[in-house]
C-alpha positions in Angstrom: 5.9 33.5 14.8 5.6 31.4 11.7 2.1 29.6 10.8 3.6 26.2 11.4 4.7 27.4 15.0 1.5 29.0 15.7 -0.3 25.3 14.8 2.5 23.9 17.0 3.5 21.7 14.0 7.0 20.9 13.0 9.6 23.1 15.1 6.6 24.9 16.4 6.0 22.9 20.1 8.2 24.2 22.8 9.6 20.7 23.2 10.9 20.9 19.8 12.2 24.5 20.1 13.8 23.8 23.7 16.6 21.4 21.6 19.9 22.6 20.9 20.6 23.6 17.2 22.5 20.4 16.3 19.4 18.1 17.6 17.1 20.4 15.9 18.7 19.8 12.5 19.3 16.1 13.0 15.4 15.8 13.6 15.2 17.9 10.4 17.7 15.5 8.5 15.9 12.5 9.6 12.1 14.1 9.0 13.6 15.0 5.5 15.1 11.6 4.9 12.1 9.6 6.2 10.1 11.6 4.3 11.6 10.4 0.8 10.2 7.0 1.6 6.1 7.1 1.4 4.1 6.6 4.6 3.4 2.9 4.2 2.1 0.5 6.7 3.9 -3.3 6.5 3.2 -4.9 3.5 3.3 -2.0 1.5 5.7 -1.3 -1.6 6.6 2.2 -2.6 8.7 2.0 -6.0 7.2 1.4 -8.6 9.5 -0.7 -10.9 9.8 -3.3 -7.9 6.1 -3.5 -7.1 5.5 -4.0 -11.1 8.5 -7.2 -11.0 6.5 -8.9 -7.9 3.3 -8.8 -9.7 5.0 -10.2 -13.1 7.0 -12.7 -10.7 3.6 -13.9 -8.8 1.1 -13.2 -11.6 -1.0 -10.8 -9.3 -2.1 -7.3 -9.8 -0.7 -4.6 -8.2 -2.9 -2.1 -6.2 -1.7 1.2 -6.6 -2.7 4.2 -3.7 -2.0 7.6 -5.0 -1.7 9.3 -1.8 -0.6 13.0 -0.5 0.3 12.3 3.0 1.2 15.8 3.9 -1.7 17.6 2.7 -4.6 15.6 1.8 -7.2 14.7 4.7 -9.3 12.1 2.2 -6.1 10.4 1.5 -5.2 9.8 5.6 -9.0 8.7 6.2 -9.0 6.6 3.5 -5.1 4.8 5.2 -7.2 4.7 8.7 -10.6 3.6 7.7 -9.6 1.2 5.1 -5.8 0.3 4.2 -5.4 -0.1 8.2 -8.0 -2.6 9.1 -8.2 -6.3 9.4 -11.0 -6.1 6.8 -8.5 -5.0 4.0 -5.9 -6.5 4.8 -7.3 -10.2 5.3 -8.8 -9.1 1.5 -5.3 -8.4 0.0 -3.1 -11.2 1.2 -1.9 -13.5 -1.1 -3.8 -11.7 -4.0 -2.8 -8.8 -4.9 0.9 -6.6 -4.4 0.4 -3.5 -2.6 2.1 -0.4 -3.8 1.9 3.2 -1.9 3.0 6.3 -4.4 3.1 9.6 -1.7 3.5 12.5 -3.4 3.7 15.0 -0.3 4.3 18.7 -0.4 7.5 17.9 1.4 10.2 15.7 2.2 10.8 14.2 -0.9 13.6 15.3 -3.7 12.8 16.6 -6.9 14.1 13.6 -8.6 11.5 11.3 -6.4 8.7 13.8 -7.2 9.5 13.4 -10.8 9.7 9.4 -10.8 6.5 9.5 -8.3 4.7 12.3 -10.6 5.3 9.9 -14.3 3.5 7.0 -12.5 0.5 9.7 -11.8 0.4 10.5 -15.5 1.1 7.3 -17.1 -2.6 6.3 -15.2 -4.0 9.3 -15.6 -4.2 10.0 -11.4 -5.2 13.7 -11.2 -6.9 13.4 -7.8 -6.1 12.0 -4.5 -6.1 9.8 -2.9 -7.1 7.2 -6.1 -6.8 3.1 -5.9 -5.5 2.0 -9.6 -5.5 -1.9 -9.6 -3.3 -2.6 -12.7 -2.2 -6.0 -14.2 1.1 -7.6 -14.0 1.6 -6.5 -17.6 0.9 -2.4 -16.7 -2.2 -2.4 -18.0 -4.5 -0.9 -15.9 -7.9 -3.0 -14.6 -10.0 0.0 -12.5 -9.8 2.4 -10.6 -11.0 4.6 -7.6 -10.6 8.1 -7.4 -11.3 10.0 -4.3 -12.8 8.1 -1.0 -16.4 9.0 0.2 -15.6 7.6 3.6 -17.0 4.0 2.8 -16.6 1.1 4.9 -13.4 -1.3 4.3 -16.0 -3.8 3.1 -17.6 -1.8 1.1 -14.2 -0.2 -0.3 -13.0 -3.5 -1.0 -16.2 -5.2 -2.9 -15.3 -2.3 -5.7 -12.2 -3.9 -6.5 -13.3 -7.3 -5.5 -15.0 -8.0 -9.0 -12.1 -7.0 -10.8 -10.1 -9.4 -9.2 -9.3 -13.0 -9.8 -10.9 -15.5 -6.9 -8.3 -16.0 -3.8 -6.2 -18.8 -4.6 -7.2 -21.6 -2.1 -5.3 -23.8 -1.1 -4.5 -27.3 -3.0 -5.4 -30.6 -1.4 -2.0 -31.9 -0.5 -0.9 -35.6 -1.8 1.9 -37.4 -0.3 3.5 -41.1 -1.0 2.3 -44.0 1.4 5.2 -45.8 2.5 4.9 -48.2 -0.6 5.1 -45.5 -3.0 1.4 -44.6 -4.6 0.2 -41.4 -3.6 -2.1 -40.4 -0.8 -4.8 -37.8 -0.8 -5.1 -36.0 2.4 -8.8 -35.4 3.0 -9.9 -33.7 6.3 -12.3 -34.7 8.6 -12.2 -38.3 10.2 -11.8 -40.1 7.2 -8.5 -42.1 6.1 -6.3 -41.3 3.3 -7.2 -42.2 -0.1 -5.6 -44.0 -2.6 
């Protein structure tokens, strides 16, 4: 019995095995093909060129996560105890454009690996997982390499200084029905002119 089958990973549970050849390798087709695109949650990018056209397009940074999400246990902590919570993602929205880079041991062509493996060396990523906050012009601002199993608050107040302030939101002017403009104010008072 192979090692995977003894762990009772992929084609190792007896549900798996009890599947007729042809479903077997359509679940290996699929596992193969989903595994070319990186395991990111909604929101997330995972090509580089197009993350690096949304932040030139928006004027916002891109944060980068170098993950392995076959093999490295720091990386998948740091997806569940940061990247998934409310905390981070109430942080990002609006400021910065997320991009995921997976480089797993499998699942991924040699072509992908290659594109994936030039964004690692054009930041200098040598270790996983590792947050790269870079500038709508490719330049990179900071980075974080590993994850020490910090809070998402405390994960996030890292990058928070390099980071422009959240855009709030502009006090909204509208015409009155004569023409002059309006500003909206909240509260109980009236529009002023």
């Amino acid at each position: 019995m192979t090692e995977t089958a003894q762990r009772g990973g992929f084609g190792g549970s007896r549900e798996f095995r009890g599947l007729g050849a042809a479903v077997r390798a359509a679940c290996a087709w699929a596992f193969c093909l989903l595994g070319s695109v990186a395991v990111a949650t909604e929101g997330w990018l995972t090509d580089y060129e197009e993350a690096m056209a949304a932040a030139r397009e928006h004027q916002k940074p891109v944060l980068t996560i170098f993950t392995g999400s076959d093999w490295c246990p720091h990386c998948r902590t740091l997806e569940e105890k940061v990247l998934e919570t409310e905390t981070f993602r109430d942080w990002a929205e609006g400021r910065i454009v997320l991009l995921m880079i997976d480089l797993p041991q499998q699942g991924i062509s040699a072509e992908e690996r290659a594109a994936r493996s030039r964004v690692c060396i054009k930041y200098g990523v040598r270790t996983f997982p590792n947050a790269v906050l870079i500038g709508p012009d490719g330049g990179r601002i900071t980075s974080q390499a590993g994850y020490l199993g910090q809070s998402a608050d405390a994960w996030v107040a890292a990058l928070d200084d390099h980071l422009p302030a959240p855009e709030t939101a502009a006090t909204p002017v509208v015409a009155a029905l004569d023409g002059t403009p309006l500003k909206l104010t909240s509260g109980s008072g009236r529009p002023r002119r």
